[in-house]
matplotlib code that plots the C-alpha trace (Angstrom):
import matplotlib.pyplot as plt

x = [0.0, 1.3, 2.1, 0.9, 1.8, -0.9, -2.9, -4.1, -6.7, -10.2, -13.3, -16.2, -14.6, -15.7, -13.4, -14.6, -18.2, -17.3, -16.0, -19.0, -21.4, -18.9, -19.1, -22.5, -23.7, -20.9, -22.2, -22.8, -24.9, -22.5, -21.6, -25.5, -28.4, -30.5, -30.7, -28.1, -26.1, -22.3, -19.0, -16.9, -14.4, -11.3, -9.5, -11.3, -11.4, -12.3, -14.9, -13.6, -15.4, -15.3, -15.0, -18.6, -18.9, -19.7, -17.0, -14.1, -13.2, -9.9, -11.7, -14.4, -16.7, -20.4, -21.1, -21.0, -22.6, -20.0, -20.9, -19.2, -15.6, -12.5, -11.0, -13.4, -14.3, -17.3, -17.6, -18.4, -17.8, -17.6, -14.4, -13.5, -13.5, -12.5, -12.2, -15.0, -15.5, -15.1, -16.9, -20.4, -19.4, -21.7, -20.4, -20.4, -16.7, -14.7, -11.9, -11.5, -8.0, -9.5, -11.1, -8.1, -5.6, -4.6, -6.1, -3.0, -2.6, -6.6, -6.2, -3.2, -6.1, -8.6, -5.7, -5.3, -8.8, -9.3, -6.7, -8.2, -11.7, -9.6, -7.3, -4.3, -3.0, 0.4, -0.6, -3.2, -0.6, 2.2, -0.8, -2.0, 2.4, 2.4, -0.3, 0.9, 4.2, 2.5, 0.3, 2.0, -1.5, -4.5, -6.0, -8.3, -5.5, -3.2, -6.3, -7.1, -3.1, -3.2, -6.2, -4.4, -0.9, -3.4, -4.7, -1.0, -0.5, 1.6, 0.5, 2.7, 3.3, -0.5, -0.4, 1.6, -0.3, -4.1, -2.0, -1.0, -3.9, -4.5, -0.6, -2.7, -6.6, -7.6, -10.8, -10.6, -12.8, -12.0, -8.1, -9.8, -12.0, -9.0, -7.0, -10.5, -10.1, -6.7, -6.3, -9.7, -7.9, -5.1, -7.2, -6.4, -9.5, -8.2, -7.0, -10.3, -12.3, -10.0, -10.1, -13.6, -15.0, -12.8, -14.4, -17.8, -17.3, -16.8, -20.1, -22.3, -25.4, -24.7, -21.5, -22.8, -19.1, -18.1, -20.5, -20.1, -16.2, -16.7, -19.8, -16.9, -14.3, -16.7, -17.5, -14.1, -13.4, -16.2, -18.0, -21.3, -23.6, -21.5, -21.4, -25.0, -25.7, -23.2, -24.5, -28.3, -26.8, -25.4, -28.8, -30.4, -28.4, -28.5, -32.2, -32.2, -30.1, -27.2, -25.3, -27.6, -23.9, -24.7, -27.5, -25.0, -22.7, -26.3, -26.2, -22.9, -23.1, -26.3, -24.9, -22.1, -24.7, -26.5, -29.9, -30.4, -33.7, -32.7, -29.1, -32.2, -34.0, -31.0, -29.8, -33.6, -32.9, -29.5, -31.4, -33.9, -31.7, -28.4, -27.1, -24.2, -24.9, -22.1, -22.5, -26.5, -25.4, -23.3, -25.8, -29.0, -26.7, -25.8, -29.7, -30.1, -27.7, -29.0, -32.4, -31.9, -30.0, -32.9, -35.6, -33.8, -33.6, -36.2, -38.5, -37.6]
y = [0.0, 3.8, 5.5, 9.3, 11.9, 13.6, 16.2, 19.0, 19.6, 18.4, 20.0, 22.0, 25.5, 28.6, 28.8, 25.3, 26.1, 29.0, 26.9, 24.8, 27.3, 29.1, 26.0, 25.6, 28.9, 29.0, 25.6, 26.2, 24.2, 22.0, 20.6, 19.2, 21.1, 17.5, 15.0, 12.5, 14.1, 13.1, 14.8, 17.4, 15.2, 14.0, 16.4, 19.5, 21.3, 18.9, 19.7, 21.1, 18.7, 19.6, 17.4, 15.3, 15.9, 18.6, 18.8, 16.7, 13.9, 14.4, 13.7, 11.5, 9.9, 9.9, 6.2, 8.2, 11.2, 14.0, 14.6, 11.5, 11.8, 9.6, 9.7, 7.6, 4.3, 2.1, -1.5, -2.8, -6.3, -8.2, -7.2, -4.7, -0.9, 0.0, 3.9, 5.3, 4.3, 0.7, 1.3, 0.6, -3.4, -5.8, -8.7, -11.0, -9.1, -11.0, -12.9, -16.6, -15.5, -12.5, -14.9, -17.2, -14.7, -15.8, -14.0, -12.2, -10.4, -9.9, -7.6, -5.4, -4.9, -4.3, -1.8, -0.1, 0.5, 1.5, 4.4, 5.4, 6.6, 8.3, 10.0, 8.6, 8.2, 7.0, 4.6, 2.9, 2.6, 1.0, -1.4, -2.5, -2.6, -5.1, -7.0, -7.4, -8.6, -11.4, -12.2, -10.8, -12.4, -11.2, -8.6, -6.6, -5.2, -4.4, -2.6, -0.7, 0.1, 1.5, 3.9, 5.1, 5.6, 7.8, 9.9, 10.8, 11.7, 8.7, 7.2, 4.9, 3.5, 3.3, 1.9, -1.1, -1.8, -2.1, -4.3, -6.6, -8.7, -9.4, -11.1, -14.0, -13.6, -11.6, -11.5, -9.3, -6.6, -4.3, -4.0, -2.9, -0.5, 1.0, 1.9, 3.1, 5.5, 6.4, 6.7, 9.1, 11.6, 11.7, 12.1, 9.2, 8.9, 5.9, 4.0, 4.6, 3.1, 0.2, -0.7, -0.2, -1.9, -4.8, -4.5, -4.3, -7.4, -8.8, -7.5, -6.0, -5.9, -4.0, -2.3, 2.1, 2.8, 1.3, 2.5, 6.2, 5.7, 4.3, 7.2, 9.4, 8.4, 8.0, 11.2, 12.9, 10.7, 11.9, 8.8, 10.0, 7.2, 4.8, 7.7, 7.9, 4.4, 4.0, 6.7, 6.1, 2.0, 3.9, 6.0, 2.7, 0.5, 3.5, 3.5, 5.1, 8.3, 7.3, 10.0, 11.7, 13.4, 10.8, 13.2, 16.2, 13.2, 12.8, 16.2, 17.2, 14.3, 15.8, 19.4, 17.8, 16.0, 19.3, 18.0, 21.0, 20.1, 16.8, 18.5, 20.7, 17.7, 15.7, 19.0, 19.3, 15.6, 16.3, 19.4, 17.0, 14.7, 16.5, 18.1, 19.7, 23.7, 25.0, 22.1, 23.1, 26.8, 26.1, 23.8, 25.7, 28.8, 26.4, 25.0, 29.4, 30.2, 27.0, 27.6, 31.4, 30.8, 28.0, 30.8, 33.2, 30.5, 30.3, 27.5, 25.2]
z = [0.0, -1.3, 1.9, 2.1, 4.1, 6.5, 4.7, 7.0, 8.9, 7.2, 8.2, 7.5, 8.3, 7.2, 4.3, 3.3, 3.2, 1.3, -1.6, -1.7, -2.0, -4.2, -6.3, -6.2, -7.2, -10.1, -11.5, -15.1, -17.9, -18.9, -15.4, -16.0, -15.2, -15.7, -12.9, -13.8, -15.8, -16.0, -14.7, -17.0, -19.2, -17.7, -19.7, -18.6, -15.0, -12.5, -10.1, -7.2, -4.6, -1.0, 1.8, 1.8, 6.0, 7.7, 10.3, 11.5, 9.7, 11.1, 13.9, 13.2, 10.1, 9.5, 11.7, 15.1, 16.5, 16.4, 20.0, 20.6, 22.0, 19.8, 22.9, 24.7, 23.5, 23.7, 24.1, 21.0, 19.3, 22.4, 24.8, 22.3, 22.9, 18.9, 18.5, 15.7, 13.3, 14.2, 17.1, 15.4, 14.2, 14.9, 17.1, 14.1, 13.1, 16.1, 14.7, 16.2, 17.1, 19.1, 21.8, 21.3, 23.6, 26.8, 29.8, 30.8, 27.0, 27.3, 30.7, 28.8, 26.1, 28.8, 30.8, 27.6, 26.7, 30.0, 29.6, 26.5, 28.2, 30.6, 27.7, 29.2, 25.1, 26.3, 28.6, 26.0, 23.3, 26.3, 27.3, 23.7, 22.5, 25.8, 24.4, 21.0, 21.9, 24.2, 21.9, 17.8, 16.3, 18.6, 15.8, 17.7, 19.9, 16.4, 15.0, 18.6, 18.5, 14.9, 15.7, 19.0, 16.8, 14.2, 17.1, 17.8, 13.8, 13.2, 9.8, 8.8, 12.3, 12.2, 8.7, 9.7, 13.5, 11.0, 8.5, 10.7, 11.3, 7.4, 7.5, 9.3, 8.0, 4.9, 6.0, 9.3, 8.7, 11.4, 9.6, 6.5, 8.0, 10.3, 7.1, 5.1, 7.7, 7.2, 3.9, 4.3, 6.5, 4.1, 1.6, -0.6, -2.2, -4.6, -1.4, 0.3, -2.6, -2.8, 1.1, 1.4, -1.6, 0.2, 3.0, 1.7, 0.3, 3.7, 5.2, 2.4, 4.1, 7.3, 7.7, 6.9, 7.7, 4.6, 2.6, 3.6, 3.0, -0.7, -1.2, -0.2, -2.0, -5.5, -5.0, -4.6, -7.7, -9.8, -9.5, -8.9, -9.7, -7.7, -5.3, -4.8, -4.7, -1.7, 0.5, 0.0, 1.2, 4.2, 4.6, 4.7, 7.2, 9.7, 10.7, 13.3, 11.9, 14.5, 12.7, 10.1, 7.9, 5.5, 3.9, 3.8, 1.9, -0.3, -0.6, -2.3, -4.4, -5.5, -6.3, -8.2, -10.0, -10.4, -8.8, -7.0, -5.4, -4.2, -2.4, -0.5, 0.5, 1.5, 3.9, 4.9, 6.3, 7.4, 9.7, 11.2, 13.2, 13.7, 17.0, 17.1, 16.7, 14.8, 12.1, 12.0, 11.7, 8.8, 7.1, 7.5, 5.8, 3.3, 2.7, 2.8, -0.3, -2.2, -1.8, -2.4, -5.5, -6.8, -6.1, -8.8, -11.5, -14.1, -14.4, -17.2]

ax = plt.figure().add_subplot(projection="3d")
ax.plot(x, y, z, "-o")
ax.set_aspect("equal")
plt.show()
């Protein structure tokens, strides 16, 4: 796998929502006024897509609430306590070799998920290194030690703690997830596609974090059908609008589609279930410009 340096900060920020209403309002004809239409040649300008989440995906991605701390983990997929997004796996994902450790190597996992939802970083990543040299194939305690090594801006260190389980099972979906998420907040949009088509082909049928990834990265890639198809999948699995970004996702892949009316909708959604204020501030200014800018335009 290419390794990529860190790309800065990702997030909705002023200067981001800026662009995307800048891009929005500038969209011309040719970029496809009709629902469906397809993306500017290769050869021409490419559309300057935004990030597809509101805010933080340094930070976070669109399984979780973004009220929800990285720092502190939940109990997930059985003794696990998997940082976002792995932190929404159903039980199903535990690796034989995961219940296979011997109790002593389980209690460094439990000491070092135990620091983690007290923010001791350090501690966590001395616990889980403890663990992994007891114990070089229990997965779940790579894959935890790879997310704590990203939180500290570590990437390739990261990169090789997530690899490690596939060196004994290909099929360990948490591994594939943990670099979907790296390669995201380096914005290596090819990677991304790649790791999480993989991983949908582990679990197609309820895993939303890999379907929001591969919306992403189709998106950023100009892949807008494939795009779409994704994030409404991700819409779908997540019910009960555990994180509702997804529709801001829908939403940009809309506008680059140049389906005005459905972007509103999709923000209109996004409105409904979210929570944090400054991300509703900056959307419902957002849903303002667009609709503003749909109210001037003649009717066809």
């Amino acid at each position: 796998m290419k390794r990529r340096s860190v790309a800065p900060r990702v997030s909705l920020s002023t200067l981001t929502f800026l662009c995307a209403v800048t891009f929005l309002l500038a969209a011309t004809p040719a970029q496809g006024q009709k629902k469906g239409a397809s993306p500017p040649p290769v050869a021409s300008a490419p559309v300057p897509v935004q990030s597809p989440l509101p805010s933080n995906l340094d930070q976070t991605n669109v399984v979780y609430s973004s009220g929800d701390s990285s720092s502190s983990p939940k109990s997930s997929t059985g003794n696990n306590c998997f940082l976002p997004p792995l932190n929404g796996l159903q039980a199903g994902t535990i690796e034989v070799a995961d219940l296979q450790v011997p109790a002593k190597t389980q209690m460094e996992y439990a000491d070092g998920c135990a620091a983690l939802r007290k923010k001791k970083i350090a501690d966590a990543e001395r616990h889980l290194r403890k663990a992994v040299k007891q114990d070089a194939n229990y997965p779940a305690a790579w894959v935890l030690l790879g997310q704590v090594l990203q939180k500290q801006q570590r990437i390739e260190e990261a990169q090789d703690a997530c690899s490690r389980p596939l060196t004994v099972s290909s099929h360990y979906l948490p591994a594939y997830l943990c670099l979907t998420d790296i390669s995201a907040r380096s914005q290596n949009w090819p990677d991304v596609l790649k790791l999480s088509t993989r991983a949908l082909e582990l679990d197609p049928t309820a895993d939303a974090a890999a379907y929001a990834y591969n919306a992403a990265a189709n998106l950023h890639l100009h892949h807008l059908l494939e795009a779409e198809k994704s994030a409404l999948k991700a819409t779908a699995i997540d019910r009960n609008h555990a994180d509702p970004r997804v529709h801001f996702l829908l939403a940009q892949i809309y506008v680059a589609k140049g389906d005005r009316p459905e972007a509103t909708a999709q923000l209109r959604e996004y409105l409904k279930f979210a929570t944090d204020p400054e991300d509703v501030a900056m959307v419902q200014k957002y849903l303002s410009q667009l609709e503003s800018y749909q109210a001037k335009q003649p009717e066809n």
